[in-house]
C-alpha positions in Angstrom: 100.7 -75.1 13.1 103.6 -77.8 12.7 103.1 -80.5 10.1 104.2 -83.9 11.4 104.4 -85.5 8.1 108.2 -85.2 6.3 109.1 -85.3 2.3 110.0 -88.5 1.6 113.3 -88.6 0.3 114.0 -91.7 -1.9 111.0 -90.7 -4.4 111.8 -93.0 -7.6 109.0 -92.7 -9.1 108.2 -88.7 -8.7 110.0 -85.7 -8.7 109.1 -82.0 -7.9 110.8 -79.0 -10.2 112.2 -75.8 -9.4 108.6 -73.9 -10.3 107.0 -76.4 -8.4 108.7 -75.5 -5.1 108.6 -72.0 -5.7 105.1 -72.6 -5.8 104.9 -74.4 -2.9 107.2 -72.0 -1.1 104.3 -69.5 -1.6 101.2 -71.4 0.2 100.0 -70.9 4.0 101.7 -73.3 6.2 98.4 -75.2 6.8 97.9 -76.0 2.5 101.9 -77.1 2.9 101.1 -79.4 5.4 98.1 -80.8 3.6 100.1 -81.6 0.7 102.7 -83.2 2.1 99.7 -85.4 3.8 98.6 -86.0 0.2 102.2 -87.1 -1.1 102.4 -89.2 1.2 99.3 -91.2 0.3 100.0 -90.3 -3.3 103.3 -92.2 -2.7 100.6 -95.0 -1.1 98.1 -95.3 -3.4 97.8 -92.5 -6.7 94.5 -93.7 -7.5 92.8 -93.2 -4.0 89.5 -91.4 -4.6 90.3 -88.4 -2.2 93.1 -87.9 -4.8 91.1 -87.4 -7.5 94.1 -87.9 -9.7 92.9 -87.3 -13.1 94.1 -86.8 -16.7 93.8 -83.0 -17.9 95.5 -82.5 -22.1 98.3 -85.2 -23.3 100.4 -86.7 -20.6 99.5 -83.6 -17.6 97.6 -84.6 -14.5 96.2 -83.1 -11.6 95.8 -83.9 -7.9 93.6 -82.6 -5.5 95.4 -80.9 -2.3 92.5 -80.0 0.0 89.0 -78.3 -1.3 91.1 -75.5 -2.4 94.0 -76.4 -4.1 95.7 -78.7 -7.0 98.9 -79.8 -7.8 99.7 -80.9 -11.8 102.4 -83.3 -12.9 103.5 -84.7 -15.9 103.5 -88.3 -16.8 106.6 -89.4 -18.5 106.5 -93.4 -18.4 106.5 -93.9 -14.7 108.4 -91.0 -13.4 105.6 -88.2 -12.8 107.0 -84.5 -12.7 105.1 -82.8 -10.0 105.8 -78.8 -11.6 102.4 -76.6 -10.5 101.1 -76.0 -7.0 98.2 -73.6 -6.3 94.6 -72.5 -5.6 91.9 -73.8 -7.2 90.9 -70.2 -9.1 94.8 -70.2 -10.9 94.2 -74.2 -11.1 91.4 -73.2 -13.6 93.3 -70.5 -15.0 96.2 -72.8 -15.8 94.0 -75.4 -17.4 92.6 -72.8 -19.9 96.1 -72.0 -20.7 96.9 -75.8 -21.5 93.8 -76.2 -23.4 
């Protein structure tokens, strides 16, 4: 499957950290492609309702990438650290951990 949709590359609002794409690095092509499809409208519009951007402890947020996986960011001001990319079982995992 090839994924039509690029990373932007002037993000000045966002940016992605080394655990993030090592994370990233790890998914099926398919869930790759998918969130780049979500970045892109992230980059559109954060608070569009197939987003489900939402506040998890403190500043951390999370995205939703598909029916299966999440992406979590944290806000500083209006830059938004994208560091944690995965499956929805480690998602809930990870959010025990924060809490």
């Amino acid at each position: 499957m090839t994924c039509c949709v690029k990373w932007r590359t002037t993000l000045k609002r966002d940016a992605f950290d080394r655990r993030f794409w090592h994370d990233f690095n790890r998914l099926p092509a398919y869930v790759q492609c998918l969130a780049r499809e979500k970045f892109q409208l992230w980059l559109r519009d954060p608070f569009h309702p197939s987003m489900q951007f939402k506040p998890l402890v403190g500043n951390v947020w999370s995205v939703r990438i598909g029916d299966h996986y999440r992406a979590v960011a944290q806000k500083h001001g209006d830059l938004v650290v994208w560091f944690w990319i995965g499956t929805h079982e480690d998602y809930n995992n990870f959010v025990r951990q924060l809490r």
